[in-house]
C-alpha positions in Angstrom: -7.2 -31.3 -40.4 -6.4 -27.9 -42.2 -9.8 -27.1 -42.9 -10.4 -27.4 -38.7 -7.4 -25.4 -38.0 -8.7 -22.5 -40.7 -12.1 -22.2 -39.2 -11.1 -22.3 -35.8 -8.7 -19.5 -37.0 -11.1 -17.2 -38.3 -13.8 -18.5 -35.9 -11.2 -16.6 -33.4 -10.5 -13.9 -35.8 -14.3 -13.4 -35.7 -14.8 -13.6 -31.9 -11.7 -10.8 -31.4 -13.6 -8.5 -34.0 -17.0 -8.8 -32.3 -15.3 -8.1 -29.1 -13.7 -5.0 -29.8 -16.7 -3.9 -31.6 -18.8 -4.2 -28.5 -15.9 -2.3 -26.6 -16.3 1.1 -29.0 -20.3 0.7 -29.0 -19.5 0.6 -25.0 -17.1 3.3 -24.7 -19.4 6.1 -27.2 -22.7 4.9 -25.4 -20.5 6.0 -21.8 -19.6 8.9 -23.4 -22.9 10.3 -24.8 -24.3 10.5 -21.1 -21.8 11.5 -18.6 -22.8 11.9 -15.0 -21.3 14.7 -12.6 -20.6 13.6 -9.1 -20.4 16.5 -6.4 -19.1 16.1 -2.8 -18.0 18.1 0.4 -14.5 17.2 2.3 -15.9 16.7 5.9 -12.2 16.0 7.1 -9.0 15.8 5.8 -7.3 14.7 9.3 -5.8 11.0 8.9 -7.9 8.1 10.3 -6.0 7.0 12.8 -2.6 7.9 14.7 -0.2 4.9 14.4 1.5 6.0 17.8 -1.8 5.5 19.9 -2.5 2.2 18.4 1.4 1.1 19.1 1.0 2.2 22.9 -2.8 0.2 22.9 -0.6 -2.8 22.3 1.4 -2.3 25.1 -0.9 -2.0 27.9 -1.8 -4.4 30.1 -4.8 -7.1 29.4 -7.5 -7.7 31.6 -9.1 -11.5 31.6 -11.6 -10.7 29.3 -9.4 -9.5 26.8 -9.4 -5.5 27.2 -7.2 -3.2 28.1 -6.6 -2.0 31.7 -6.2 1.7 32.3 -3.3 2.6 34.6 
């Protein structure tokens, strides 16, 4: 029973080394080639105006469901 628990242990041990091995390899290949990313702001005005879509909610529905202007 010990002799299971022991390789299971470093069998574990093992696995954990291996893994953070393949992290560093990861994380030096990343940073060897680094990419630049350029982009224009188009519009810095907020999507939407949460007062027009309260009042939206408030007027009345026709049958099929859309809004009838008054």
């Amino acid at each position: 029973m010990q002799i299971v628990l022991l390789s299971a242990a470093i069998l574990i041990t093992a696995l954990c080394a291996v893994l953070v091995a393949a992290a560093w390899r990861n994380d030096r290949t990343i940073e060897r080639d680094l990419g630049v990313a350029t982009a224009e702001v188009l519009s810095a005005a907020p999507p939407l105006d949460r007062e027009l879509l309260h009042d939206r909610r408030r007027e009345p529905q026709s049958a099929a469901g859309r809004a009838v202007p008054e």
